[in-house]
N, C-alpha and C positions, 0 to 999 in steps of 0.2 A: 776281671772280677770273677771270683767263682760262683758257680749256682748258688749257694747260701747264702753269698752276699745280696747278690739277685734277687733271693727269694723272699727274705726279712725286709729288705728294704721293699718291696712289693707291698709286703703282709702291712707292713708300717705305714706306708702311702694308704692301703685302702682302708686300715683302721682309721687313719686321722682324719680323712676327707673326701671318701665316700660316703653318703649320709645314706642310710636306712635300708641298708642291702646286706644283711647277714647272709643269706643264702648266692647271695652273688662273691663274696666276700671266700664264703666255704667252697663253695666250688672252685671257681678261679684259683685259689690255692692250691688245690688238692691236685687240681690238673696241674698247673706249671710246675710244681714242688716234682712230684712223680713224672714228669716228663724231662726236665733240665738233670734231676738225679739220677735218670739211666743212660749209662754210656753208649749203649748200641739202642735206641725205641728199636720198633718191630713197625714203626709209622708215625707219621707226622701228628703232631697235637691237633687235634682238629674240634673249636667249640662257636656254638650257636648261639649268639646272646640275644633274647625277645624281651620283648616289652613296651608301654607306651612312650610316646615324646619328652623327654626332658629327665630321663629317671636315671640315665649315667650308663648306658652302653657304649656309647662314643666315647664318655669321658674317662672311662675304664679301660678302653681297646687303646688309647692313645698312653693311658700309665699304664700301662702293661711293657707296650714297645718303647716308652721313654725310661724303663729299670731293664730292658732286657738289649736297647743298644743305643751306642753312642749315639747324641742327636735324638735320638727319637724317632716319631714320624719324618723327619728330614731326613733319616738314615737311607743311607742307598740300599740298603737291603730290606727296607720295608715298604710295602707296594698297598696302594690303597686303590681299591675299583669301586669305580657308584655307575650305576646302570644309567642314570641323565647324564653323565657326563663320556663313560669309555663305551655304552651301549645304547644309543638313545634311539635307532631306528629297528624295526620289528624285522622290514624287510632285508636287511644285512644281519640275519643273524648266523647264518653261515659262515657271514666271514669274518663277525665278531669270535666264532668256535675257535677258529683256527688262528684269529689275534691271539687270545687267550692263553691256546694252547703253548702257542709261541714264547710270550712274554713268561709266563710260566717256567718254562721248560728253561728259558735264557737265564732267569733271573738264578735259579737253583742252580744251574752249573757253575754261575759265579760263586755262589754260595750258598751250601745248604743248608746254612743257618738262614734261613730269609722267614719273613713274616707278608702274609697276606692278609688285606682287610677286606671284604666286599661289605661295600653298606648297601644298606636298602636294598635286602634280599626280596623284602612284599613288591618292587617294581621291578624285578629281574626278569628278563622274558623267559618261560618255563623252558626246560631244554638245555639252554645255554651252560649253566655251570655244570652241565654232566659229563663236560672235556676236561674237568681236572681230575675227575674222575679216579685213573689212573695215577696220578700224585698222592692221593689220599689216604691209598688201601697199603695193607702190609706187602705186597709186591719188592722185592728186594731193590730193582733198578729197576727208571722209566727208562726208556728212550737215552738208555747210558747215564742217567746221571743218580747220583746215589739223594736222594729227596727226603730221608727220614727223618731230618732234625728241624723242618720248617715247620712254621706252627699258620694255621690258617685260622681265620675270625671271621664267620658271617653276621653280621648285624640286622636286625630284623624287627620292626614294629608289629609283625603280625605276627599274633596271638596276643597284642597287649592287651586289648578290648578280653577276653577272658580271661586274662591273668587280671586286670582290675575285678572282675566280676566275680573269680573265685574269690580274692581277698574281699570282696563286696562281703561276700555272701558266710564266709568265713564271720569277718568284723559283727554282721550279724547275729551269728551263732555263737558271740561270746566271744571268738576264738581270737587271740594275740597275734596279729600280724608278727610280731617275732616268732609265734610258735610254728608260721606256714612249713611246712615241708614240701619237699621237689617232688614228694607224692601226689601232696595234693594237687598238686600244678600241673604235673607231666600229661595227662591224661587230656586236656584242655587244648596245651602246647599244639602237641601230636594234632590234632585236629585241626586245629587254623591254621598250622602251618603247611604239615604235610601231607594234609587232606583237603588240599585249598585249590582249586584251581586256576584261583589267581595271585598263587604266591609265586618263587622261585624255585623252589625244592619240589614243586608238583609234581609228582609221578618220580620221580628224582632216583637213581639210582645209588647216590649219596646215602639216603635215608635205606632205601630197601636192603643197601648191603651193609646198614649198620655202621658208618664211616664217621658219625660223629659220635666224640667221645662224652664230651658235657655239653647238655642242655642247659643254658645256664638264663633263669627269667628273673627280670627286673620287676620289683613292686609298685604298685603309686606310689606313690609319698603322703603322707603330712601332713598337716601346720605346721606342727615344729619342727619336721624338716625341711620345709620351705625356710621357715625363719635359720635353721643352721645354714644353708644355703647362701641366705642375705648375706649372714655374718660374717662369714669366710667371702665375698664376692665385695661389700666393705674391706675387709680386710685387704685383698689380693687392691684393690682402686686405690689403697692406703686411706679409704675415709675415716672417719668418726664413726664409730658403732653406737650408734644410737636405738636406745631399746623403740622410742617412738614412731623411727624410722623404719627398724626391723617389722616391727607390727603393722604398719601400712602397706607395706611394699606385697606382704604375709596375705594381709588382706586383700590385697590389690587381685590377687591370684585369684578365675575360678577355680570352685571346689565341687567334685561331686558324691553323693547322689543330692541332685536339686535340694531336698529336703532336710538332710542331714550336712551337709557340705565336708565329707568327712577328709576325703582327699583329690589332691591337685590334680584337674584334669591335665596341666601341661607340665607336671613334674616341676624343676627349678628353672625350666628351659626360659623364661621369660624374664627371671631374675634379674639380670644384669642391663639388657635394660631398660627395664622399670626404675631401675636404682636412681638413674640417672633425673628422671621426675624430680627426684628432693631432696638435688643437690641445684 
Protein backbone atom coordinates (compact mmCIF):
# COMPACT_ATOMS: atom_id res chain seq x y z
CA UNK A 1 0.00 0.00 0.00
CA UNK A 2 1.46 3.34 -0.64
CA UNK A 3 1.08 6.25 1.79
CA UNK A 4 -1.96 7.74 -0.31
CA UNK A 5 -3.62 4.81 -0.15
CA UNK A 6 -3.04 4.82 3.64
CA UNK A 7 -3.99 8.06 3.92
CA UNK A 8 -7.54 8.50 2.21
CA UNK A 9 -8.58 5.36 3.49
CA UNK A 10 -7.78 6.94 7.09
CA UNK A 11 -9.39 10.27 6.05
CA UNK A 12 -12.45 8.07 4.88
CA UNK A 13 -12.58 5.89 8.14
CA UNK A 14 -12.52 8.82 10.35
CA UNK A 15 -15.00 10.81 8.26
CA UNK A 16 -17.62 7.90 8.39
CA UNK A 17 -17.37 6.87 11.87
CA UNK A 18 -15.76 9.06 14.14
CA UNK A 19 -18.56 10.92 15.48
CA UNK A 20 -18.02 14.75 16.52
CA UNK A 21 -14.22 15.24 16.32
CA UNK A 22 -13.34 17.73 13.71
CA UNK A 23 -10.30 18.92 15.33
CA UNK A 24 -9.29 15.35 15.99
CA UNK A 25 -10.06 14.52 12.51
CA UNK A 26 -7.64 17.85 11.23
CA UNK A 27 -4.99 17.13 13.13
CA UNK A 28 -4.47 13.30 12.90
CA UNK A 29 -4.41 13.89 9.29
CA UNK A 30 -2.13 16.58 8.98
CA UNK A 31 0.24 14.59 11.11
CA UNK A 32 0.25 11.20 9.34
CA UNK A 33 -0.29 12.62 5.74
CA UNK A 34 3.21 14.92 6.32
CA UNK A 35 4.78 12.24 8.17
CA UNK A 36 4.22 8.90 5.71
CA UNK A 37 4.87 11.55 2.71
CA UNK A 38 8.56 12.34 3.67
CA UNK A 39 10.91 9.88 2.79
CA UNK A 40 13.75 10.55 5.29
CA UNK A 41 11.48 12.41 8.79
CA UNK A 42 14.23 14.12 10.90
CA UNK A 43 12.04 12.02 13.85
CA UNK A 44 9.60 9.78 14.69
CA UNK A 45 5.77 11.07 14.66
CA UNK A 46 5.12 11.60 17.93
CA UNK A 47 1.10 12.74 19.10
CA UNK A 48 -0.65 13.17 22.54
CA UNK A 49 -4.33 12.46 22.41
CA UNK A 50 -6.42 13.95 25.70
CA UNK A 51 -9.72 13.95 26.54
CA UNK A 52 -12.64 12.48 28.74
CA UNK A 53 -13.80 8.62 28.82
CA UNK A 54 -15.77 7.39 25.88
CA UNK A 55 -14.83 10.26 23.18
CA UNK A 56 -12.67 8.00 20.65
CA UNK A 57 -8.89 8.22 21.54
CA UNK A 58 -8.64 4.53 21.74
CA UNK A 59 -11.04 4.14 19.09
CA UNK A 60 -8.86 6.43 16.82
CA UNK A 61 -5.26 4.92 17.94
CA UNK A 62 -6.59 1.45 17.06
CA UNK A 63 -7.83 2.93 13.28
CA UNK A 64 -5.00 4.66 12.81
CA UNK A 65 -2.67 1.26 13.14
CA UNK A 66 -5.60 -0.91 11.58
CA UNK A 67 -4.97 1.50 7.87
CA UNK A 68 -1.22 1.82 8.64
CA UNK A 69 -0.64 -2.30 9.09
CA UNK A 70 -1.48 -5.41 8.41
CA UNK A 71 -3.63 -6.90 11.25
CA UNK A 72 -3.94 -3.98 13.15
CA UNK A 73 -3.27 -3.82 16.74
CA UNK A 74 -2.41 -7.77 16.39
CA UNK A 75 0.40 -6.65 14.14
CA UNK A 76 3.72 -7.51 15.45
CA UNK A 77 5.00 -4.37 14.94
CA UNK A 78 2.63 -2.48 16.93
CA UNK A 79 3.10 -2.47 20.86
CA UNK A 80 0.56 -1.20 23.21
CA UNK A 81 1.74 -0.37 27.11
CA UNK A 82 -0.98 0.48 30.05
CA UNK A 83 0.81 1.44 33.22
CA UNK A 84 -1.91 -1.45 35.31
CA UNK A 85 -0.80 -3.84 33.33
CA UNK A 86 3.30 -3.50 31.96
CA UNK A 87 3.93 -1.06 35.07
CA UNK A 88 1.88 -1.56 38.02
CA UNK A 89 4.32 -1.37 41.01
CA UNK A 90 5.95 2.17 41.98
CA UNK A 91 8.75 0.49 43.75
CA UNK A 92 10.13 -1.39 40.26
CA UNK A 93 10.40 1.54 38.58
CA UNK A 94 13.76 1.27 37.72
CA UNK A 95 13.47 -1.75 36.27
CA UNK A 96 10.46 -0.94 34.54
CA UNK A 97 13.21 2.03 32.87
CA UNK A 98 15.19 -0.38 31.52
CA UNK A 99 12.32 -2.99 30.44
CA UNK A 100 11.26 -0.18 28.44
CA UNK A 101 14.12 0.76 27.20
CA UNK A 102 14.68 -2.65 26.19
CA UNK A 103 11.54 -3.45 24.44
CA UNK A 104 11.89 -0.38 22.65
CA UNK A 105 15.11 -0.46 21.36
CA UNK A 106 14.34 -4.43 20.38
CA UNK A 107 11.23 -3.73 18.66
CA UNK A 108 12.81 -0.88 16.21
CA UNK A 109 15.66 -2.85 15.30
CA UNK A 110 13.19 -5.36 13.91
CA UNK A 111 11.52 -2.63 12.34
CA UNK A 112 11.46 0.84 12.10
CA UNK A 113 8.24 1.11 11.06
CA UNK A 114 6.84 0.16 14.43
CA UNK A 115 4.11 1.88 16.28
CA UNK A 116 3.80 2.46 20.12
CA UNK A 117 0.61 2.97 22.18
CA UNK A 118 0.99 4.00 25.83
CA UNK A 119 -2.59 4.31 27.29
CA UNK A 120 -3.38 5.89 30.40
CA UNK A 121 -0.67 8.32 30.48
CA UNK A 122 -2.78 10.17 33.87
CA UNK A 123 -1.50 6.67 35.70
CA UNK A 124 2.06 6.51 34.50
CA UNK A 125 4.40 6.79 37.23
CA UNK A 126 6.16 10.24 36.56
CA UNK A 127 9.83 9.60 35.48
CA UNK A 128 9.36 6.52 33.73
CA UNK A 129 8.50 7.47 30.05
CA UNK A 130 11.54 9.79 30.02
CA UNK A 131 13.72 6.50 28.76
CA UNK A 132 12.29 6.77 25.40
CA UNK A 133 13.40 9.87 25.51
CA UNK A 134 16.25 9.37 23.26
CA UNK A 135 13.76 7.48 20.38
CA UNK A 136 11.91 10.59 20.05
CA UNK A 137 14.10 13.51 19.33
CA UNK A 138 15.71 14.20 15.91
CA UNK A 139 19.02 12.42 16.99
CA UNK A 140 20.00 10.45 13.83
CA UNK A 141 20.70 6.86 15.63
CA UNK A 142 19.90 5.49 19.03
CA UNK A 143 21.90 2.86 20.44
CA UNK A 144 22.55 1.81 16.43
CA UNK A 145 19.46 1.60 15.43
CA UNK A 146 17.99 4.00 12.92
CA UNK A 147 14.25 4.92 14.80
CA UNK A 148 12.74 7.67 12.49
CA UNK A 149 9.89 6.09 10.96
CA UNK A 150 7.97 4.77 14.33
CA UNK A 151 5.22 6.73 15.11
CA UNK A 152 4.50 6.86 19.15
CA UNK A 153 0.64 7.59 20.64
CA UNK A 154 0.28 8.60 24.19
CA UNK A 155 -3.31 8.36 25.46
CA UNK A 156 -4.40 10.37 28.21
CA UNK A 157 -7.77 11.39 30.07
CA UNK A 158 -6.15 14.20 31.77
CA UNK A 159 -6.84 17.42 30.74
CA UNK A 160 -10.48 16.05 29.84
CA UNK A 161 -12.07 17.70 32.75
CA UNK A 162 -10.84 21.16 31.11
CA UNK A 163 -11.34 20.37 27.79
CA UNK A 164 -15.16 19.51 28.74
CA UNK A 165 -15.15 22.90 30.62
CA UNK A 166 -13.59 25.08 27.90
CA UNK A 167 -16.27 23.59 25.56
CA UNK A 168 -18.61 24.17 28.67
CA UNK A 169 -17.86 27.62 28.74
CA UNK A 170 -17.39 28.07 25.13
CA UNK A 171 -21.25 26.37 24.47
CA UNK A 172 -22.05 29.07 26.78
CA UNK A 173 -20.77 31.93 24.98
CA UNK A 174 -22.63 31.10 22.04
CA UNK A 175 -19.85 29.63 20.58
CA UNK A 176 -20.20 26.20 18.07
CA UNK A 177 -18.47 23.54 19.42
CA UNK A 178 -17.59 23.01 15.71
CA UNK A 179 -16.01 26.40 15.67
CA UNK A 180 -13.45 25.10 18.96
CA UNK A 181 -9.86 25.79 17.90
CA UNK A 182 -6.68 23.93 19.24
CA UNK A 183 -6.11 27.53 20.46
CA UNK A 184 -8.60 27.57 22.54
CA UNK A 185 -7.64 24.29 24.03
CA UNK A 186 -4.09 24.26 24.07
CA UNK A 187 -3.54 26.54 26.90
CA UNK A 188 -5.83 24.31 29.44
CA UNK A 189 -4.05 21.00 27.83
CA UNK A 190 -0.64 22.28 28.91
CA UNK A 191 -1.78 22.66 32.24
CA UNK A 192 -3.34 19.42 33.29
CA UNK A 193 -1.25 17.74 31.72
CA UNK A 194 2.13 18.91 31.86
CA UNK A 195 1.81 20.88 34.84
CA UNK A 196 0.32 18.11 36.81
CA UNK A 197 2.09 16.30 39.23
CA UNK A 198 0.17 13.65 39.01
CA UNK A 199 0.20 12.93 35.48
CA UNK A 200 2.94 11.02 33.41
CA UNK A 201 4.61 13.69 31.57
CA UNK A 202 5.24 15.73 34.92
CA UNK A 203 8.45 17.44 34.74
CA UNK A 204 8.95 15.37 31.61
CA UNK A 205 11.73 16.03 29.33
CA UNK A 206 9.37 14.92 26.37
CA UNK A 207 7.51 18.16 26.81
CA UNK A 208 10.55 20.49 27.86
CA UNK A 209 12.31 19.51 24.66
CA UNK A 210 9.32 19.96 22.74
CA UNK A 211 9.11 16.11 21.28
CA UNK A 212 5.61 16.15 20.62
CA UNK A 213 4.41 16.95 17.63
CA UNK A 214 0.32 17.08 17.80
CA UNK A 215 -1.54 17.87 20.57
CA UNK A 216 -4.46 16.24 19.53
CA UNK A 217 -7.93 16.80 22.23
CA UNK A 218 -11.13 15.01 22.22
CA UNK A 219 -14.44 16.95 22.75
CA UNK A 220 -17.51 15.65 24.82
CA UNK A 221 -20.14 14.68 22.77
CA UNK A 222 -23.67 15.16 22.36
CA UNK A 223 -27.15 13.79 22.06
CA UNK A 224 -26.84 13.37 18.76
CA UNK A 225 -23.78 11.97 18.93
CA UNK A 226 -24.54 9.65 21.36
CA UNK A 227 -27.60 8.65 19.26
CA UNK A 228 -24.85 8.38 15.85
CA UNK A 229 -22.94 6.20 18.20
CA UNK A 230 -26.17 3.79 18.92
CA UNK A 231 -26.77 3.75 15.30
CA UNK A 232 -23.69 2.48 14.06
CA UNK A 233 -23.16 0.06 17.38
CA UNK A 234 -27.09 -1.30 16.06
CA UNK A 235 -25.61 -1.48 12.94
CA UNK A 236 -22.08 -3.19 13.70
CA UNK A 237 -24.75 -6.04 16.42
CA UNK A 238 -26.67 -6.35 12.90
CA UNK A 239 -29.89 -5.12 14.91
CA UNK A 240 -32.86 -3.09 14.00
CA UNK A 241 -32.29 0.66 14.07
CA UNK A 242 -34.96 1.57 15.77
CA UNK A 243 -35.49 5.42 16.17
CA UNK A 244 -37.37 4.42 19.70
CA UNK A 245 -34.42 2.51 20.71
CA UNK A 246 -31.83 5.08 19.57
CA UNK A 247 -33.67 7.68 21.78
CA UNK A 248 -33.61 5.48 25.00
CA UNK A 249 -30.42 4.13 24.93
CA UNK A 250 -29.56 8.44 24.07
CA UNK A 251 -31.36 9.00 27.08
CA UNK A 252 -30.15 6.41 29.18
CA UNK A 253 -26.71 8.35 29.10
CA UNK A 254 -25.78 10.81 31.85
CA UNK A 255 -25.41 14.36 30.49
CA UNK A 256 -23.76 17.29 31.85
CA UNK A 257 -23.82 20.42 33.36
CA UNK A 258 -26.83 19.02 35.92
CA UNK A 259 -28.99 21.63 34.56
CA UNK A 260 -28.57 21.94 31.04
CA UNK A 261 -27.56 18.16 30.34
CA UNK A 262 -25.85 19.33 27.32
CA UNK A 263 -23.25 16.70 26.98
CA UNK A 264 -22.37 13.01 27.83
CA UNK A 265 -20.32 12.78 30.79
CA UNK A 266 -19.10 9.07 29.56
CA UNK A 267 -18.81 9.86 25.84
CA UNK A 268 -20.48 6.63 23.76
CA UNK A 269 -18.28 4.61 26.23
CA UNK A 270 -21.39 3.03 27.66
CA UNK A 271 -23.20 2.41 24.41
CA UNK A 272 -22.92 -0.83 23.59
CA UNK A 273 -23.88 -2.19 26.54
CA UNK A 274 -26.71 -0.42 27.21
CA UNK A 275 -27.91 -1.51 23.86
CA UNK A 276 -28.17 -4.88 24.95
CA UNK A 277 -31.20 -3.63 27.81
CA UNK A 278 -33.59 -3.66 24.59
CA UNK A 279 -33.01 -6.29 22.82
Amino acid sequence: KSPCDFASGLECDLALNLVGQPLVRQQVMKGVKEFLENRNPVKPLVMSFHGSTGTGKTFVSSMLVRHLFQGGLQSPYVHQFSPIVHFPHAERIEQYKENLKHWIQGNLTNCGRSAFLFEEMDKMHPGLIDVIIPFLGPSWVVYGTNYRKAIFIFISNAGGEQINEMTLDLWRARKDREEISLQDLEPAISKAVFENPQSGFWKSGIINDHLIDFVVPFLPLKRHHVKQCVISELVQQGLEVRPGVVQEVADSIPYFPEEDKIFSSTGCKTVASRISFFF
